[in-house]
N, CA, C and O atoms as CSV, one atom per row, in Angstrom:
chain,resi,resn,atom,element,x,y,z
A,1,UNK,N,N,204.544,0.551,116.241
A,1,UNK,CA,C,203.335,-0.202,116.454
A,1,UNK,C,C,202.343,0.128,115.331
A,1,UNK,O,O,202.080,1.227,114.843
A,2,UNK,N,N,201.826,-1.167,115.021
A,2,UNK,CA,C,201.182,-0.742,113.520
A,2,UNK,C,C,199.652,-0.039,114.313
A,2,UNK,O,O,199.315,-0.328,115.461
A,3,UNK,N,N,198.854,0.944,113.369
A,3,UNK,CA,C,197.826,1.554,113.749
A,3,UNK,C,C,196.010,0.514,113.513
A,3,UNK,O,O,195.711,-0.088,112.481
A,4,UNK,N,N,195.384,0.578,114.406
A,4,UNK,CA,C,193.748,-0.405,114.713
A,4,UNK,C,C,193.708,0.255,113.076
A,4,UNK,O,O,193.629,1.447,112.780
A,5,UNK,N,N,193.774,-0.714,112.311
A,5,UNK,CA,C,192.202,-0.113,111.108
A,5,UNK,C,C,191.007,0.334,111.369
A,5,UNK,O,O,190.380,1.240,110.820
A,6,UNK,N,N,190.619,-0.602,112.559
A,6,UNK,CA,C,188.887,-0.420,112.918
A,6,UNK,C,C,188.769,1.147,113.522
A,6,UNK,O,O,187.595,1.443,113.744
A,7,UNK,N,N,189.695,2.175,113.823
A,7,UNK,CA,C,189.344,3.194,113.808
A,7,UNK,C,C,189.814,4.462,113.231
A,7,UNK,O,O,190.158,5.579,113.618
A,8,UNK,N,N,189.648,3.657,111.898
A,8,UNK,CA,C,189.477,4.509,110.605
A,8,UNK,C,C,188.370,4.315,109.788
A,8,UNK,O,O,188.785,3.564,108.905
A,9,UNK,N,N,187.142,4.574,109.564
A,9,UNK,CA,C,185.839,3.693,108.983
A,9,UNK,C,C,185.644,4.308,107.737
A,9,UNK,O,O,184.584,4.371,107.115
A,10,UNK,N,N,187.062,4.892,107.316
A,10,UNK,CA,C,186.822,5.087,105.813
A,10,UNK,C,C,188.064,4.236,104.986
A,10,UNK,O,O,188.332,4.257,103.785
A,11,UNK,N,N,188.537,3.684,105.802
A,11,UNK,CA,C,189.256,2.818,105.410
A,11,UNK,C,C,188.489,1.303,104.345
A,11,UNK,O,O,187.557,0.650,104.815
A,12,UNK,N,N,188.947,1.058,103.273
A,12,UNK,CA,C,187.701,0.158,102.949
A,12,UNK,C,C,188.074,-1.785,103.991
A,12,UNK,O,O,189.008,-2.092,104.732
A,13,UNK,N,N,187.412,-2.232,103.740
A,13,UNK,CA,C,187.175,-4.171,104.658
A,13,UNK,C,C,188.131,-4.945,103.763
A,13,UNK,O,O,187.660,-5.354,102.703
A,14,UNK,N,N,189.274,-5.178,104.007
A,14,UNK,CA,C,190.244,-6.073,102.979
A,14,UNK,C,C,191.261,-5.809,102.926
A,14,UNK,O,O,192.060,-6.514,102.310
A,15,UNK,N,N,191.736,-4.324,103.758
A,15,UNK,CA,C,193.123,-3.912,103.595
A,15,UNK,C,C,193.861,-4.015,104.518
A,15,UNK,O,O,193.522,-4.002,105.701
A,16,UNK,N,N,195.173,-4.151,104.009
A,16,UNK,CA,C,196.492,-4.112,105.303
A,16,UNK,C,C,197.015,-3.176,105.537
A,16,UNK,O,O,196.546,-2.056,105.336
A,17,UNK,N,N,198.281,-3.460,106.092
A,17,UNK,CA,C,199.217,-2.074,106.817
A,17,UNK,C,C,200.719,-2.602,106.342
A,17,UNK,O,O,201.007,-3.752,106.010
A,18,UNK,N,N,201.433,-1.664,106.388
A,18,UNK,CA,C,202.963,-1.695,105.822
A,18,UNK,C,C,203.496,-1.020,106.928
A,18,UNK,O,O,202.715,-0.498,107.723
A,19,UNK,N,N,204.357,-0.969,107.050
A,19,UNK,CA,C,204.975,0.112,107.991
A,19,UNK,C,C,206.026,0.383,107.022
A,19,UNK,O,O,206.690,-0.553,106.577
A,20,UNK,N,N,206.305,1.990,106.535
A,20,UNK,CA,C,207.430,2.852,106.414
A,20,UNK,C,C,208.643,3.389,107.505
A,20,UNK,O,O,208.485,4.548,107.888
A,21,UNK,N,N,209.494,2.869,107.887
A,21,UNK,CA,C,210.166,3.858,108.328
A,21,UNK,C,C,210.656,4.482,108.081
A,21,UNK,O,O,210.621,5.450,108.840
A,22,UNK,N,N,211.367,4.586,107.135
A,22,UNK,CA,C,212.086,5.584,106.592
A,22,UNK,C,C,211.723,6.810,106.180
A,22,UNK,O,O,212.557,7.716,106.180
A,23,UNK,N,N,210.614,6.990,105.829
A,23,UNK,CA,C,209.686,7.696,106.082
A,23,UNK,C,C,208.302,8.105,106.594
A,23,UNK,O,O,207.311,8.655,106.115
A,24,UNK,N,N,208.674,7.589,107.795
A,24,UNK,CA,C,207.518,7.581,108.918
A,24,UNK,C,C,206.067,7.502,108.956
A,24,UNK,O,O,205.319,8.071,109.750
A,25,UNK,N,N,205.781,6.767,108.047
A,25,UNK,CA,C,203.864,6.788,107.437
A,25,UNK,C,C,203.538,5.223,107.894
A,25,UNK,O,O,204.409,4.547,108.441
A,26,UNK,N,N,202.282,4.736,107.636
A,26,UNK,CA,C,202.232,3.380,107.328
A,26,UNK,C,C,201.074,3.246,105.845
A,26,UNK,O,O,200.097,3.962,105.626
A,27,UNK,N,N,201.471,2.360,105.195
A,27,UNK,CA,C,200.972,2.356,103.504
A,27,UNK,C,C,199.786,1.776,103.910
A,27,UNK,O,O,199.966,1.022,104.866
A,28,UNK,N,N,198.723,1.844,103.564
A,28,UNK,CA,C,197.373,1.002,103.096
A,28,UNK,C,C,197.561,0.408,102.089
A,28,UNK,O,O,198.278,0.870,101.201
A,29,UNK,N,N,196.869,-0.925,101.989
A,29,UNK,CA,C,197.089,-1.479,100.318
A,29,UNK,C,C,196.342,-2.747,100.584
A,29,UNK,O,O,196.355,-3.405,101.624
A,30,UNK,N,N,195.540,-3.038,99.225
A,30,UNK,CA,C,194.837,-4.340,99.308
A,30,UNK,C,C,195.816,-5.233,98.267
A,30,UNK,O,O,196.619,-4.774,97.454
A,31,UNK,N,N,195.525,-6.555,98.520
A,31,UNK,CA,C,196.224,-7.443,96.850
A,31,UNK,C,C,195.069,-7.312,96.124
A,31,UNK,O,O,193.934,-7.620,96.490
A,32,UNK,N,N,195.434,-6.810,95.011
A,32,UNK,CA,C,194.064,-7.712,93.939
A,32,UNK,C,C,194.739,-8.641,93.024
A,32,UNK,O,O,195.919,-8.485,92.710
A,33,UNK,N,N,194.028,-9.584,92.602
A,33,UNK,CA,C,194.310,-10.576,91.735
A,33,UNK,C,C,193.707,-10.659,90.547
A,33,UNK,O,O,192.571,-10.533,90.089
A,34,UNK,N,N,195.538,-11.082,89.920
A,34,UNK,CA,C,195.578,-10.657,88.666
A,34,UNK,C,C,195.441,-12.321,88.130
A,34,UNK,O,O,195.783,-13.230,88.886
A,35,UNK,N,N,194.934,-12.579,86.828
A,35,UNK,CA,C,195.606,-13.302,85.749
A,35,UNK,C,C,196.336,-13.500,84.362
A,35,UNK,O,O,195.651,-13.265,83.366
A,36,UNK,N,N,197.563,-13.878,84.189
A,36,UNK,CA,C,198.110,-13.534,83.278
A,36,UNK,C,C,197.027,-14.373,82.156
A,36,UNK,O,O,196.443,-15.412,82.460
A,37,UNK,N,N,196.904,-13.676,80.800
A,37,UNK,CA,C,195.475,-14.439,79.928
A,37,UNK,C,C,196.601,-15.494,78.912
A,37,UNK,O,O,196.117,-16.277,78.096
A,38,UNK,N,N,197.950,-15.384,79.086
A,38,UNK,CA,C,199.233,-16.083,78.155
A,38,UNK,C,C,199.268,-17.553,78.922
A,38,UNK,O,O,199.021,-18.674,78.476
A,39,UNK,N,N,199.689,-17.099,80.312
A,39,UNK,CA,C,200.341,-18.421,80.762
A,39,UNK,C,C,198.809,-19.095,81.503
A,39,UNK,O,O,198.479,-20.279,81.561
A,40,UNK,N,N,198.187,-18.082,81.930
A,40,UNK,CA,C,197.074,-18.846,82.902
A,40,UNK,C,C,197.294,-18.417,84.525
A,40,UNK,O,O,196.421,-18.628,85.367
A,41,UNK,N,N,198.566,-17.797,84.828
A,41,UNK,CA,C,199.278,-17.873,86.159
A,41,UNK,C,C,198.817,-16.922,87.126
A,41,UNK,O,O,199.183,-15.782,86.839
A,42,UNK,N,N,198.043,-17.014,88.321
A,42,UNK,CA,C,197.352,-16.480,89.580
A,42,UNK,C,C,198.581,-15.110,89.720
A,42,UNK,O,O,199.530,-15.545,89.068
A,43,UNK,N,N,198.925,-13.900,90.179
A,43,UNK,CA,C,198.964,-12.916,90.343
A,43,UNK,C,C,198.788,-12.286,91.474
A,43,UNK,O,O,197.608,-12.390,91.807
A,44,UNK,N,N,199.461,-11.628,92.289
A,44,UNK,CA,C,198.614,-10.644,93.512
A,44,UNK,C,C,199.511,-9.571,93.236
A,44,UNK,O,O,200.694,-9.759,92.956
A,45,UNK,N,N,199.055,-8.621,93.298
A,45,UNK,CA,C,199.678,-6.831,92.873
A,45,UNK,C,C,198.972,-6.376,93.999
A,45,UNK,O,O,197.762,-6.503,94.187
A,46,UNK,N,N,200.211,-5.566,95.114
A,46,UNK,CA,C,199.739,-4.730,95.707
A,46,UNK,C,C,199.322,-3.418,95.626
A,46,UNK,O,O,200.313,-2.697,95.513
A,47,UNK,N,N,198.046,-2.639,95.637
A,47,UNK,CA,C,197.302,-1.727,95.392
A,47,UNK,C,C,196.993,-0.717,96.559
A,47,UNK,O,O,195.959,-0.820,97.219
A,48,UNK,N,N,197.864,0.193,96.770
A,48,UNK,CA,C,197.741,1.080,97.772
A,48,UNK,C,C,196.765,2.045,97.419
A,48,UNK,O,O,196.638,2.582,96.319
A,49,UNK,N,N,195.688,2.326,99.034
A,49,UNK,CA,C,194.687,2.679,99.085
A,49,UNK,C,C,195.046,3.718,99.756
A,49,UNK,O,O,194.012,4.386,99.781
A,50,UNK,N,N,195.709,4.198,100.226
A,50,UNK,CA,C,196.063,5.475,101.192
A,50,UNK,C,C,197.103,5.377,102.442
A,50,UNK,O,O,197.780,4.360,102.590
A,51,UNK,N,N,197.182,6.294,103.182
A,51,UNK,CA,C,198.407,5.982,103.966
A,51,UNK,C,C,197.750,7.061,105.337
A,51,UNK,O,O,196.948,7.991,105.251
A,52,UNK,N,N,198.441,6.505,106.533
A,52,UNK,CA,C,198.487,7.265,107.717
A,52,UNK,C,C,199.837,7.497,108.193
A,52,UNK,O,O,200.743,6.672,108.311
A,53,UNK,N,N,199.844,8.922,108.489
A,53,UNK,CA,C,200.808,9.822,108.887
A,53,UNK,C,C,200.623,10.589,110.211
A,53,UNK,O,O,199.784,11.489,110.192
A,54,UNK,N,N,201.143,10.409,111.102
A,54,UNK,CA,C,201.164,11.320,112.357
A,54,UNK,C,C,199.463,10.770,113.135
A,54,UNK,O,O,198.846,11.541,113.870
A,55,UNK,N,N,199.026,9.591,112.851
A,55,UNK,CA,C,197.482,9.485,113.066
A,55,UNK,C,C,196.438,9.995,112.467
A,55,UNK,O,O,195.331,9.935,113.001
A,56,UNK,N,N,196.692,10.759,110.880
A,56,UNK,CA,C,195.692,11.531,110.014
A,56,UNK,C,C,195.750,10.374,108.488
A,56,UNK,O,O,196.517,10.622,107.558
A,57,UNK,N,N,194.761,9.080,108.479
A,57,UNK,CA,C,194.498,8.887,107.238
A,57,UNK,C,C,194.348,9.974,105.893
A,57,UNK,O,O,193.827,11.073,106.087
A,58,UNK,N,N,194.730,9.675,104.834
A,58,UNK,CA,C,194.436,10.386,103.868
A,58,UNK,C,C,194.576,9.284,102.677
A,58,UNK,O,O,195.326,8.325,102.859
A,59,UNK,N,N,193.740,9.443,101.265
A,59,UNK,CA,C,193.888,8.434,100.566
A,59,UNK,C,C,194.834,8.875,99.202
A,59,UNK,O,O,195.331,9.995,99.083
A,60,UNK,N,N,194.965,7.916,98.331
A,60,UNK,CA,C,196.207,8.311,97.239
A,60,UNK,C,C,195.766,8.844,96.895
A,60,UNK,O,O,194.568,8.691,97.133
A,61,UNK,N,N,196.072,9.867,96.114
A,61,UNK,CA,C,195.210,10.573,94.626
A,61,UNK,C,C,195.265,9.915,93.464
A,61,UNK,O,O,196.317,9.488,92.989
A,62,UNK,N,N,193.841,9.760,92.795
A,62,UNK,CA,C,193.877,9.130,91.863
A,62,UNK,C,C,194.700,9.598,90.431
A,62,UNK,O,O,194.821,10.769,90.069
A,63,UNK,N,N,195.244,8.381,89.694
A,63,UNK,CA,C,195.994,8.724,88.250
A,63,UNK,C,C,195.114,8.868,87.580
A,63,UNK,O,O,194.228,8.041,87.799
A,64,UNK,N,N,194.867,9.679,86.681
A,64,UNK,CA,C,194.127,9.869,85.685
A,64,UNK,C,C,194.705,10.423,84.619
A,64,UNK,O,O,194.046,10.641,83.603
């Protein structure tokens, strides 16, 4: 059963849920939209924002 967003309020307004099973989490992730600047062509890349495990949000660590 996927987990309420609404009671996580650090979760940011725009994101979904994935479910992992295989390894038992569920992914956070928004689309953002991309455009290619060659062809002109609309884009959505999913962008994971963090994940819940056992009922404990935590967010990705950023690449830097």
């Amino acid at each position: 059963m996927k987990p309420d967003l609404s009671a996580y309020p650090e979760i940011p307004l725009g994101c979904s849920v994935n479910e992992n099973k295989i390894f038992n989490f569920f992914q956070i992730y928004k689309n953002v939209k991309t455009i290619d600047p060659e062809t002109g062509k609309t884009k959505y890349i999913r962008e994971t924002v963090g994940s819940i495990k056992n009922g404990v949000f935590t967010f990705v660590k950023p690449i830097f």
